[in-house]
C-alpha positions as CSV (number, residue, x, y, z in Angstrom):
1,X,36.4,-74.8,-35.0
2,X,39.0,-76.6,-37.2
3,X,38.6,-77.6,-40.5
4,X,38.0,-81.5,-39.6
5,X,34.9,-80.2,-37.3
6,X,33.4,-77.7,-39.6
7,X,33.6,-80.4,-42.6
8,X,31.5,-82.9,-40.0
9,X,28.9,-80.1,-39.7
10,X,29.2,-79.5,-43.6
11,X,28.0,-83.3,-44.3
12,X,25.4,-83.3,-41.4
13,X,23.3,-80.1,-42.3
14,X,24.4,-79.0,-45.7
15,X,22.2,-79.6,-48.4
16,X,24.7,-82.2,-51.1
17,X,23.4,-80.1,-53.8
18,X,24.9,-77.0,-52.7
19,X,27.8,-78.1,-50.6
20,X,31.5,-77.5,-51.9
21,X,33.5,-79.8,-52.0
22,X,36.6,-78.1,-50.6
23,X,37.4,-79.4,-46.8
24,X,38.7,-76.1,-45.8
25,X,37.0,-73.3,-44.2
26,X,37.8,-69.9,-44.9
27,X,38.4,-68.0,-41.4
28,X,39.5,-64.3,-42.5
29,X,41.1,-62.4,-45.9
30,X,43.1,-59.5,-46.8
31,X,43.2,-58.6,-50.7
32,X,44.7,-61.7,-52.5
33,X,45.1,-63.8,-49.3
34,X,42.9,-65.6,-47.0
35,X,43.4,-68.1,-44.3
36,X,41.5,-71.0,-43.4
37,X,40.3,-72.5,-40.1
38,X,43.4,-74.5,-39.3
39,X,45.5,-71.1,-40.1
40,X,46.7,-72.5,-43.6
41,X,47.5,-69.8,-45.9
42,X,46.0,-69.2,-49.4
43,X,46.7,-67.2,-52.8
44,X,43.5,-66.7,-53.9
45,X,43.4,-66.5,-57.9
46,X,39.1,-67.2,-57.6
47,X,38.2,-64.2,-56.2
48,X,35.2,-65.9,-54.6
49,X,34.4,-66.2,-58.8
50,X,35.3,-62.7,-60.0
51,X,33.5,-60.7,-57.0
52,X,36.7,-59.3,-55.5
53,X,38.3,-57.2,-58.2
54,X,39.6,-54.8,-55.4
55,X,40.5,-57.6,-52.9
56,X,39.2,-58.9,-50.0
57,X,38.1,-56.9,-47.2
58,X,38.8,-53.5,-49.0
59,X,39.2,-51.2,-46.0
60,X,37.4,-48.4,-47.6
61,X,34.7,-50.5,-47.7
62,X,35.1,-52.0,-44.9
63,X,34.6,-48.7,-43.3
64,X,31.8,-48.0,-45.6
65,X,29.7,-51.1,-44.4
66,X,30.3,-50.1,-40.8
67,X,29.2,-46.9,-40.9
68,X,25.8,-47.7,-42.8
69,X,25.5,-50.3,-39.9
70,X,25.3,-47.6,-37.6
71,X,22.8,-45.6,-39.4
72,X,20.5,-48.2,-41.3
73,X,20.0,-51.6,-42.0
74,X,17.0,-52.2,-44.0
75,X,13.2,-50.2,-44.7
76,X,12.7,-52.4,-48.2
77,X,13.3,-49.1,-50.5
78,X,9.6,-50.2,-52.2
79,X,8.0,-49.1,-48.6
80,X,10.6,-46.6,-47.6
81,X,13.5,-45.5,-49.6
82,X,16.9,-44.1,-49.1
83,X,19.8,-42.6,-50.1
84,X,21.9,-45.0,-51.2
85,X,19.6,-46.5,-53.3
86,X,19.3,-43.1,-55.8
87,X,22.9,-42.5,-55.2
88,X,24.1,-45.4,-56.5
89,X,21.2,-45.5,-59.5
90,X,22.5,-42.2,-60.4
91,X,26.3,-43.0,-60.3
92,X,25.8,-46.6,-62.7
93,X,23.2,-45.0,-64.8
94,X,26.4,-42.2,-65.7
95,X,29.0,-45.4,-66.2
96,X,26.8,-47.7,-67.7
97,X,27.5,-47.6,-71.7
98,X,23.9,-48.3,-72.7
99,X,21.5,-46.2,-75.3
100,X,20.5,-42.8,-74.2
101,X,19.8,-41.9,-70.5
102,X,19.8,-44.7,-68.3
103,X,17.8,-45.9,-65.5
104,X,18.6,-48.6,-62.7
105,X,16.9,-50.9,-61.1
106,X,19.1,-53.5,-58.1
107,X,18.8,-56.9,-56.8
108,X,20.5,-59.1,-54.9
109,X,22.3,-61.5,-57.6
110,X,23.5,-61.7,-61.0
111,X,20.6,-64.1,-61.8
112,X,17.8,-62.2,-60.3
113,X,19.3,-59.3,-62.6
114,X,18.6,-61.4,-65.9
115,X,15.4,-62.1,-64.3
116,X,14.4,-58.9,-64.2
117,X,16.2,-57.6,-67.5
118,X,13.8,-60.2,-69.2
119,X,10.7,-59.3,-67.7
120,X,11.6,-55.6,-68.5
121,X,12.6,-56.3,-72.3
122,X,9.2,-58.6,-72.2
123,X,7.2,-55.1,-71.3
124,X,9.0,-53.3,-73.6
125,X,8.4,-55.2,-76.3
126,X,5.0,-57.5,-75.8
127,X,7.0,-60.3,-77.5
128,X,7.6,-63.6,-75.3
129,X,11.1,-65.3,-77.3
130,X,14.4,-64.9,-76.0
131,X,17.5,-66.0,-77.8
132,X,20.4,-67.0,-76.2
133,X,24.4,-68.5,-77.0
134,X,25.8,-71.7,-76.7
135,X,28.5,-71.3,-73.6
136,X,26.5,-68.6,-72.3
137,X,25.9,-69.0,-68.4
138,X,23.7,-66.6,-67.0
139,X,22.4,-68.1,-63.2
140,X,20.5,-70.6,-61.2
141,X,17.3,-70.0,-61.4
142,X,14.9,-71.1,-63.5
143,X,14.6,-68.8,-66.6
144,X,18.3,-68.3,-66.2
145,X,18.9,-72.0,-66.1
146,X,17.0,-72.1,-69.3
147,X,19.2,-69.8,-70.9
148,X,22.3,-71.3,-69.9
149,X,24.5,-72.6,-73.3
150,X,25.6,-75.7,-70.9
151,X,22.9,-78.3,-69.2
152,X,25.3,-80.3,-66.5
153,X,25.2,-79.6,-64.2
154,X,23.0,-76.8,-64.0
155,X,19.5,-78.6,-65.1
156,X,20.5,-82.2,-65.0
157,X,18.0,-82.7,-61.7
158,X,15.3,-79.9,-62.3
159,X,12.9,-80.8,-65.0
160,X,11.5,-79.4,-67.4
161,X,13.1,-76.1,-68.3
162,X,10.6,-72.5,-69.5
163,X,10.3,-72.3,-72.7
164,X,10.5,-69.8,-75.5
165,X,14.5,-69.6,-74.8
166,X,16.2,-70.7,-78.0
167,X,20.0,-70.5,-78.7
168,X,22.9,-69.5,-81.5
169,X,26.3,-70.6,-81.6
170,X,28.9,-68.4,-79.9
171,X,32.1,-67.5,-81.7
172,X,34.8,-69.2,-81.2
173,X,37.5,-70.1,-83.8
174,X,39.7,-72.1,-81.7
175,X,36.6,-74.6,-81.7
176,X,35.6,-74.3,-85.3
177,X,32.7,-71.7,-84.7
178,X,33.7,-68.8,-86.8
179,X,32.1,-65.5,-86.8
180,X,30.5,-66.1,-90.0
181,X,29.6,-69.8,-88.8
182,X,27.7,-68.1,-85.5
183,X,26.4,-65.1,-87.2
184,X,24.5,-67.6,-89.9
185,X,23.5,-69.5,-86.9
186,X,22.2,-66.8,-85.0
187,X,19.9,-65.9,-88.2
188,X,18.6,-69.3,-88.6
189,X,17.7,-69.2,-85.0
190,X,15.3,-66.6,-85.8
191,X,14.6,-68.6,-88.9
192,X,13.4,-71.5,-87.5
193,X,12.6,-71.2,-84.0
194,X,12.4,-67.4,-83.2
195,X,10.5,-65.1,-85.7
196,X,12.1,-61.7,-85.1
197,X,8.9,-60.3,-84.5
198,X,7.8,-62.6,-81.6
199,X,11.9,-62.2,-79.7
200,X,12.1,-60.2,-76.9
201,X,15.7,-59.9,-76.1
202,X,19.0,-61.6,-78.0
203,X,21.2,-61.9,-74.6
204,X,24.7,-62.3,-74.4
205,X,28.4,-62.1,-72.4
206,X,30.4,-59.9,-74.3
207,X,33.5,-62.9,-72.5
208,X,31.9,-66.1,-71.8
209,X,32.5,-66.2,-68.3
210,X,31.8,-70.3,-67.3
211,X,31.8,-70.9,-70.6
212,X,36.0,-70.6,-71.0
213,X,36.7,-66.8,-71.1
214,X,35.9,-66.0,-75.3
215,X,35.8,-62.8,-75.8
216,X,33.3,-61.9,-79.0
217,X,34.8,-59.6,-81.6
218,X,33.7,-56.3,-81.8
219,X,32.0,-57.1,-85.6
220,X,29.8,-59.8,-84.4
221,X,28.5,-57.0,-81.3
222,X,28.1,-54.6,-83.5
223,X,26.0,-57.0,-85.5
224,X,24.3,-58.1,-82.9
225,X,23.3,-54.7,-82.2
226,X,22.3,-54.3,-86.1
227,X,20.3,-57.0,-85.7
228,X,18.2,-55.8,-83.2
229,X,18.4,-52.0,-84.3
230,X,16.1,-53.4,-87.7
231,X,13.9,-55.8,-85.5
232,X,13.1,-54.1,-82.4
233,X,14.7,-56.7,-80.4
234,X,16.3,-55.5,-77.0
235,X,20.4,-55.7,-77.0
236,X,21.0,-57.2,-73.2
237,X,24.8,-57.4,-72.4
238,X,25.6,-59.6,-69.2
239,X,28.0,-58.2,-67.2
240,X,27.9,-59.8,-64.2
241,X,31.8,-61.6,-64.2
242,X,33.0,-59.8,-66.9
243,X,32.5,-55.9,-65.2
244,X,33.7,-53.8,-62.7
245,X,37.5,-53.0,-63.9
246,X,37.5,-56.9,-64.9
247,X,39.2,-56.3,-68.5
248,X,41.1,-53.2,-68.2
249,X,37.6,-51.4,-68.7
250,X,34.5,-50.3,-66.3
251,X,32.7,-53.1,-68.8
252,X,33.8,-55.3,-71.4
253,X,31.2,-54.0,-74.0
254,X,32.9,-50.8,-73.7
255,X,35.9,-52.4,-75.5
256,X,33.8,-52.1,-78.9
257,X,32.0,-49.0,-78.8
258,X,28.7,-50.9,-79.0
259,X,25.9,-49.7,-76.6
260,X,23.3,-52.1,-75.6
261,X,19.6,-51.4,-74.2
262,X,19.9,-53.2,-70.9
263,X,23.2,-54.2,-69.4
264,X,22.9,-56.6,-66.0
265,X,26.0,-56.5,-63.4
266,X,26.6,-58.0,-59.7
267,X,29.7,-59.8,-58.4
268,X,32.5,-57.0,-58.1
269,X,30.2,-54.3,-57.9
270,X,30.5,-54.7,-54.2
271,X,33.4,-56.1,-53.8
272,X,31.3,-59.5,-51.9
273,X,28.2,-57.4,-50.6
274,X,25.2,-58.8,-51.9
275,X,23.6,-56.7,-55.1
276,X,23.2,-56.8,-58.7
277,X,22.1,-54.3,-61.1
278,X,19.9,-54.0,-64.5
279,X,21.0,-50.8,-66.1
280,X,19.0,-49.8,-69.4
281,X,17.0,-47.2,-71.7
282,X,15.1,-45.4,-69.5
283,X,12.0,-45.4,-71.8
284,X,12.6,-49.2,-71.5
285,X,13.1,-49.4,-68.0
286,X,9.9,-47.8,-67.4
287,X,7.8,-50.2,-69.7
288,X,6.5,-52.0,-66.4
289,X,3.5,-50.6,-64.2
290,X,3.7,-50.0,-60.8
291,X,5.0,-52.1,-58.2
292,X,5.8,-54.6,-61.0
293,X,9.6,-54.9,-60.2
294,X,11.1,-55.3,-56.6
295,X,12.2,-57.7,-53.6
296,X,12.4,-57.2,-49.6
297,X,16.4,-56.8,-50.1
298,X,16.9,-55.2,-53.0
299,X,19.6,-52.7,-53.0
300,X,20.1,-53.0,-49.2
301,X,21.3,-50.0,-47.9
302,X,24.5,-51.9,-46.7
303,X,25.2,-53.1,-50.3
304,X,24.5,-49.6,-51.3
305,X,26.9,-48.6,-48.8
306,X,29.3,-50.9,-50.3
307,X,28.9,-50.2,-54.1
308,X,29.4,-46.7,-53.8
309,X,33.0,-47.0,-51.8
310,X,33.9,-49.2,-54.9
311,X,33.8,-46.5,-57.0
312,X,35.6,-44.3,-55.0
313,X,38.6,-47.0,-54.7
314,X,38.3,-47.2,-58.8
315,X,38.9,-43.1,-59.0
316,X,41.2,-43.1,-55.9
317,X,43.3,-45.9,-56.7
318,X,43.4,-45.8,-60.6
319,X,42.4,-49.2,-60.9
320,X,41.4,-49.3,-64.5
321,X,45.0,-48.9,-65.0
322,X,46.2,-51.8,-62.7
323,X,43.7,-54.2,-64.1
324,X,45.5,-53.3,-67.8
325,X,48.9,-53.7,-66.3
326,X,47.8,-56.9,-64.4
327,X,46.3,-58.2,-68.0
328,X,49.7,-57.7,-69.7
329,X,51.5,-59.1,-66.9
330,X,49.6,-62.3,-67.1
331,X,49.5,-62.5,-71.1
332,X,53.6,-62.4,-70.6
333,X,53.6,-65.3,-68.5
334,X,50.8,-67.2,-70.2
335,X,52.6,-67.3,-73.6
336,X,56.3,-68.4,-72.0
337,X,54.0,-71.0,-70.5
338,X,52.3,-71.9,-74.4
339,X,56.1,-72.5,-75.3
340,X,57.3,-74.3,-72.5
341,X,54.4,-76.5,-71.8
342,X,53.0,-79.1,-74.9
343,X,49.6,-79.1,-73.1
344,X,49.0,-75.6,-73.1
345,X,47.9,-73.7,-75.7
346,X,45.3,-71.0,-76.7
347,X,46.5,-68.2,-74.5
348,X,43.7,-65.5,-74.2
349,X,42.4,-62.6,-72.4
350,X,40.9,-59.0,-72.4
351,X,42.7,-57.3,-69.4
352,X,43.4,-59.7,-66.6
353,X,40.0,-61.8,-67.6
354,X,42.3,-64.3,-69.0
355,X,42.8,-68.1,-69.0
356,X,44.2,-70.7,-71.8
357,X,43.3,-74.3,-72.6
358,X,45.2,-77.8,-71.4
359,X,44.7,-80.1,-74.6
360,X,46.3,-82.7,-75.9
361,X,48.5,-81.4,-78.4
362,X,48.4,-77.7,-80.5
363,X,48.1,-79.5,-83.2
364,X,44.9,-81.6,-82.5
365,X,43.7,-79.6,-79.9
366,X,41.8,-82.3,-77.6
367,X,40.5,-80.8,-74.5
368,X,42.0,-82.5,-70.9
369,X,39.7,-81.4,-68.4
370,X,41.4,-84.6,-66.3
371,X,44.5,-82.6,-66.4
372,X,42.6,-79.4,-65.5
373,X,41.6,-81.0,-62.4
374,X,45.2,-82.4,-61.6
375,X,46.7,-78.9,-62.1
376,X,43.8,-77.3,-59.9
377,X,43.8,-79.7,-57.0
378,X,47.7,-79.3,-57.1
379,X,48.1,-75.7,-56.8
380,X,45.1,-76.0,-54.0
381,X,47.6,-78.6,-52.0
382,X,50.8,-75.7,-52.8
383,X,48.2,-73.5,-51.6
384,X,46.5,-71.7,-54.2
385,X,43.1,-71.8,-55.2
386,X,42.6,-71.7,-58.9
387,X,39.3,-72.6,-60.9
388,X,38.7,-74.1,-64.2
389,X,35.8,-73.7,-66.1
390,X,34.6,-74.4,-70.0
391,X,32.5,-76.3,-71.4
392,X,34.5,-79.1,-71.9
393,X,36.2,-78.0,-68.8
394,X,40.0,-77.7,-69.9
395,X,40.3,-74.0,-69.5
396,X,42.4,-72.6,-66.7
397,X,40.4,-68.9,-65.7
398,X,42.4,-66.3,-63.8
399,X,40.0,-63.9,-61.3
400,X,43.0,-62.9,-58.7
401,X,41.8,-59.4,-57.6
402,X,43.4,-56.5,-59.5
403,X,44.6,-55.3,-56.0
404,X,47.7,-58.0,-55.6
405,X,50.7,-56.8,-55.0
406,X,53.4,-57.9,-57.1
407,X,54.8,-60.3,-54.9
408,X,52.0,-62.1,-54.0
409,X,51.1,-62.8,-57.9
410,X,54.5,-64.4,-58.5
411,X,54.1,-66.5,-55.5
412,X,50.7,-67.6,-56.9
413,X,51.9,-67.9,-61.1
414,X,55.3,-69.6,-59.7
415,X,52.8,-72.6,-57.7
416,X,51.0,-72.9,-61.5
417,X,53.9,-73.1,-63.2
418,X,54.7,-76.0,-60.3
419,X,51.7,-77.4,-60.7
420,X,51.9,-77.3,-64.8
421,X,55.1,-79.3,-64.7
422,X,54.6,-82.1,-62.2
423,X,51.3,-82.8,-64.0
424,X,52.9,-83.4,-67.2
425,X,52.0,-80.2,-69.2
């Protein structure tokens, strides 16, 4: 079907709320490319949001799907388990930076990690509180919505939201939060609205992913992890954007030594099969009685199947050190692009998680998320698909896989720099 027929289907059955609204179809992918259903070729610097760190369609996984298919599909490992499932525990629980031996528990989705890491961190501590960061983003639904640091337009049409989820200022300079500032905001979070001895958990990205790719010192983690050392307060990192080989590291926490008690992941752990992961302290992993965690899919054996071939592609294929190389690579360009352009300024990244801002001017540094859409919808009509993101939705966000091949990226940062200069950046 074209894309003029599948779009006619789109407005028909799909659901407003959950539609895109792209008109093109994707038909099939190969690492940074994909095709639509009219046969129009794409760059894809999205990475279907930061799930394809090793590309699209990764052969080895690939194969590694297939083969599972032949063997099993699904038991529910609560009624029957399997190999994969233990596998894979073991393997994350020996990568996962956390406190002491580590034990695993999967899911399906990034959100239905943080679910679960708070219910765990709720048994481990009998306290109810959870504190959260402004530009944080952590899922859909409900409690994660709740402890989102943005409302629109994740809560705008839901109601009222859980409570006991309070918030702290995240740090970032560039928009006159200092450390200091968001560290004395944190504490008179627990001042006034969360006694430290009735919070559960303080959560946070260690990079705001939605909220514009900030990347917290190492200081205010190690804080953080102070903090909750002297208050019995679980340390949850969310890695769900920010992991798998995303920064030039397994995990962006592991850039500053700092071990938390419960890490969540999903996205590129399967490079686009469906799982997610909540990795912690064993002793606090098992705080919940029997049957108390779970779900009919979680860690399917296909996913399983999946996860475990990305790691192998990481060791075979060295891909730590591409996602460092990519990161330089992209700083390079960036900052030619913060002296060319007026518009753009505040070029940042940890590894090839990088992105800058379109303002006004350097000097006054008003966001133009108008000319963050211009720029976007013009490299999508060049034939690139780029995302912003932000909270005032001015930041440009880079999540090509670390897979492209050289030429491929300069074909891509060559339609952006199009794109900047017949916008007017």
């Amino acid at each position: 079907m074209s894309n003029k027929e599948l779009q006619a289907l789109k407005e028909r059955y799909v659901a407003a709320g959950v539609a895109s609204p792209n008109e093109q179809f994707a038909d099939h992918a190969t690492n940074a490319e994909l095709w639509d259903a009219d046969g129009k070729r794409m760059i894809d610097f999205a990475g279907g949001i930061g799930v394809l760190n090793i590309g699209h369609r990764h052969p080895k996984v690939v194969e590694a799907v297939k083969a599972q298919l032949d063997k099993l599909m699904h038991t529910c490992q609560t009624v029957m388990p399997y190999e994969g499932y233990v596998r894979l525990a073991q393997k994350l629980s020996e990568v996962a930076p956390v406190k002491g031996h580590a034990k695993v528990m999967l899911a399906n989705s990034g959100a239905e990690a943080l679910e679960n890491a708070i219910k765990i961190a709720r048994a481990a501590t009998g306290r109810n509180n959870i504190i959260c960061f402004d530009g944080g983003y952590h899922g859909r639904t409900f409690m994660t919505m709740a402890m989102n640091g943005k409302a629109a337009p994740y809560q705008t049409d839901f109601g009222v939201m859980p409570g006991t989820v309070y918030r702290a200022p995240y740090p970032v300079p560039y928009h006159g939060v200092s450390e200091e500032e968001a560290l004395r905001g944190l504490r008179m979070t627990m001042k006034a609205d969360s006694p430290a001895n009735q919070t559960a958990a303080i959560v946070l990205e260690p990079v705001l992913g939605e909220g514009g790719f900030y990347a917290a010192p190492t200081s205010f983690l190690e804080e953080i992890r102070k903090i909750c050392d002297e208050n019995g307060i679980m340390m949850i990192v969310d890695e769900v954007q920010s992991g798998f080989g995303r920064t030039g590291k397994m995990f962006a926490i592991e850039h500053s030594g700092v071990k938390p008690d419960i890490m969540t992941m999903a996205k590129s752990m399967a490079d686009g099969m469906p799982i997610s992961a909540i990795v912690g302290t064993d002793k606090y992993m098992d705080s919940s009685g029997p049957n108390s965690l779970g779900g009919t899919y979680t860690g399917s054996p296909t996913a399983c199947a999946a996860a475990l071939a990305v790691f192998d592609v990481f060791e075979e294929e060295d891909i730590l050190a591409k996602s460092q190389s990519l990161g330089e690579k992209l700083n390079k360009r960036f900052t030619q692009w913060q002296e060319q352009f007026t518009h753009v300024d505040n070029v940042r990244g940890l590894g090839p998680m990088a992105a800058f801002e379109l303002v006004e001017s350097a000097d006054n540094r008003k966001p133009m998320p108008e000319l963050a859409a211009a720029i976007t919808q013009k490299a999508k009509e060049k034939g690139l698909i780029l995302l912003s993101c932000g909270l005032y939705g001015n930041t440009l966000r880079f999540l090509m896989p670390v897979t492209i091949e050289d030429n491929i990226l300069e074909e891509g940062l060559a339609i952006v720099e199009e794109s900047l200069k017949e916008a007017g950046a």
